[in-house]
C-alpha positions as CSV (number, residue, x, y, z in Angstrom):
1,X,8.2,-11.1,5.7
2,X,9.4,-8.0,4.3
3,X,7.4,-4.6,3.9
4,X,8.4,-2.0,1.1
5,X,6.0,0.7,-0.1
6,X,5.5,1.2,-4.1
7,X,2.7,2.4,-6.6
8,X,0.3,1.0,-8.4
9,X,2.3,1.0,-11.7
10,X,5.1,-1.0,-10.8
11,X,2.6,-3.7,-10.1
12,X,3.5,-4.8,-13.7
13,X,6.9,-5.3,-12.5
14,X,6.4,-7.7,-9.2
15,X,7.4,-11.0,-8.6
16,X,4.8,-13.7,-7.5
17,X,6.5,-13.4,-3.9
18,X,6.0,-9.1,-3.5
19,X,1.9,-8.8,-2.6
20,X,0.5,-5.9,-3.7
21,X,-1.6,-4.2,-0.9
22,X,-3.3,-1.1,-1.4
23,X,-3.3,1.8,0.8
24,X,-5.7,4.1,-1.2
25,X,-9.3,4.7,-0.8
26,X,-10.1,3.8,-4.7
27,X,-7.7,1.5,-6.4
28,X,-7.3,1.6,-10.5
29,X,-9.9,-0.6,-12.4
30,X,-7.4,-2.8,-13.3
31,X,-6.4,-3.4,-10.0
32,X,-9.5,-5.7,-9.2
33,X,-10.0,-6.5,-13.1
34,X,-13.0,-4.2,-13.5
35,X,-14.8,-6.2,-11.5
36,X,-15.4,-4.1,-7.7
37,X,-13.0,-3.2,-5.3
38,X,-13.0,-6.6,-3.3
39,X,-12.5,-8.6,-6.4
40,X,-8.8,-10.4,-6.2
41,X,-7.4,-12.1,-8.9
42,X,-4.1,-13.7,-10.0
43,X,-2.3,-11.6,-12.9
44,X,-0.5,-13.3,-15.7
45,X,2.6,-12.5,-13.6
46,X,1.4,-14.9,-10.9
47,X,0.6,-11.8,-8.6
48,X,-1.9,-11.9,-6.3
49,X,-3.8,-8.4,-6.9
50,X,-6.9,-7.0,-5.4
51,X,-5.9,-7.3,-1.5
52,X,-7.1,-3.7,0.4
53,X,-5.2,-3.0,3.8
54,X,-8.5,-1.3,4.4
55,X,-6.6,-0.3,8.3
56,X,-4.2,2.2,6.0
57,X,-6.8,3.8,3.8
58,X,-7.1,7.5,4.8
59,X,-9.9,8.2,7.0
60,X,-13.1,10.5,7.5
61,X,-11.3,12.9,9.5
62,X,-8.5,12.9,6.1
63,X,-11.4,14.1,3.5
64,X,-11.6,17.1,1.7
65,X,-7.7,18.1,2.8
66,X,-6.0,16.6,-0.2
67,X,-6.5,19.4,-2.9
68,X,-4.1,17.3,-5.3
69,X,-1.6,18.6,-8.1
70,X,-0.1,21.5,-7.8
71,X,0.2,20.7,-4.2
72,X,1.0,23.8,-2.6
73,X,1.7,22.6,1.0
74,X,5.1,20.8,1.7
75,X,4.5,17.2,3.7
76,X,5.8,18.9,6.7
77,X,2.8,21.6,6.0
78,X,0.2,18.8,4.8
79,X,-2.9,19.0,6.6
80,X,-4.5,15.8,4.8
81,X,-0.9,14.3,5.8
82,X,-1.1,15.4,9.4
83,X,-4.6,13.6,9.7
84,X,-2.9,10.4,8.3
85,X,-0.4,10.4,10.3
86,X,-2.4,10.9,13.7
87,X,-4.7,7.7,12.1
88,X,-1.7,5.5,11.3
89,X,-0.3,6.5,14.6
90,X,-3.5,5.4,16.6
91,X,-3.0,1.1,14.9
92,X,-1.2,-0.7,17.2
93,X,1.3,-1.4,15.1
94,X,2.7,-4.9,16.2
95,X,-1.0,-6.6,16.0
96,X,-1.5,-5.1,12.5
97,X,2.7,-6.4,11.1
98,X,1.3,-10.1,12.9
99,X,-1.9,-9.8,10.6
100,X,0.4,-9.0,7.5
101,X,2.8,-11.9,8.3
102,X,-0.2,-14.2,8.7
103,X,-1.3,-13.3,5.2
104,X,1.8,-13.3,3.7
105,X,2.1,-17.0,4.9
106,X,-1.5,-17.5,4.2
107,X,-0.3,-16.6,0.6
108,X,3.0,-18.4,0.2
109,X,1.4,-21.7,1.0
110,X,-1.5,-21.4,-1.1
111,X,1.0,-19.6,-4.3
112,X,3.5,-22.2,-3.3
113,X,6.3,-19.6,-3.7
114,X,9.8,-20.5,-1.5
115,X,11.1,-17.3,-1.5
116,X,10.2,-14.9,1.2
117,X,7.1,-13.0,1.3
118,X,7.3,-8.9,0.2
119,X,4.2,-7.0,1.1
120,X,3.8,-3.8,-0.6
121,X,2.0,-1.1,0.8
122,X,0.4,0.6,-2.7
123,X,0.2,4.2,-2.8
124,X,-1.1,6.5,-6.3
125,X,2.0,9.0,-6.1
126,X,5.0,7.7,-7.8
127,X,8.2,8.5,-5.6
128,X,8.8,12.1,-6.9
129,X,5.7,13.1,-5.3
130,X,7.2,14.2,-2.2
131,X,3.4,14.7,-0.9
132,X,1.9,11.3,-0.4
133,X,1.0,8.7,2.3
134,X,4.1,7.1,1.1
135,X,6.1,9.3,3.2
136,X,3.8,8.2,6.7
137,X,3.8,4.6,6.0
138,X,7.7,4.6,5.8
139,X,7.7,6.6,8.9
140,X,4.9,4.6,10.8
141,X,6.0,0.8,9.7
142,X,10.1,1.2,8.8
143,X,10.3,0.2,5.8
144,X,11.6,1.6,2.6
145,X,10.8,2.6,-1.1
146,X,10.7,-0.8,-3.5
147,X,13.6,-0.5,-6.5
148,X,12.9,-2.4,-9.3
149,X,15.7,-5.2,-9.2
């Protein structure tokens, strides 16, 4: 299995094999089909979307810091980023990459895909945002930004 992070737009983009799994507290409508946030459906792609990593949504102790665009503290600075990180920090990080693997193979026996699994740790900010859990969830989990191929 292979982790990237990405956003929700370049959903649209994904391969049957790359698994879409959001780290935000509320995902797009779309993103469940309109239909709740624990609605998961197959898209005409063949992508499974829907799946919540509910473990990587920001906390309590995260609310009310994010005061959104024009963000005027620097990820370094972030205090809604600083809360994140202590939360991500606190998983233990090997049992929660074993639960990943298991779905991804829970998910390339039942899609029937060959290739390796891609999990995709969702985020709202496209890459230019500079301020976003992206930059924590690359830091906590190694992995890197998803480039559409």
């Amino acid at each position: 299995m292979k982790l990237f992070t990405s956003y929700f737009y370049q959903v649209r983009f994904f391969k049957p094999w790359q698994i879409p799994l959001s780290t935000a507290v509320y995902d797009p409508k779309w993103f469940h089909e309109g239909q709740g946030q624990h609605h998961v459906f197959v898209d005409k792609n063949g992508v499974v979307n829907g799946l919540r990593g509910e473990k990587l949504h920001p906390g309590k102790n995260c609310d009310g810091l994010c005061h959104g665009k024009p963000c005027e503290y620097s990820p370094e600075s972030c205090q809604f980023l600083a809360e994140y990180r202590k939360q991500l920090s606190s998983i233990d990080k090997d049992a929660y990459l074993k639960e990943l693997e298991a779905l991804a193979s829970r998910l390339k026996a039942a899609m029937k895909f060959n290739e390796e699994p891609e999990i995709m740790l969702i985020v709202h900010e496209a890459p230019t945002n500079t301020c976003s859990e992206r930059c924590i969830l690359q830091e906590i989990f190694g992995c890197n930004e998803w480039r559409k191929r």
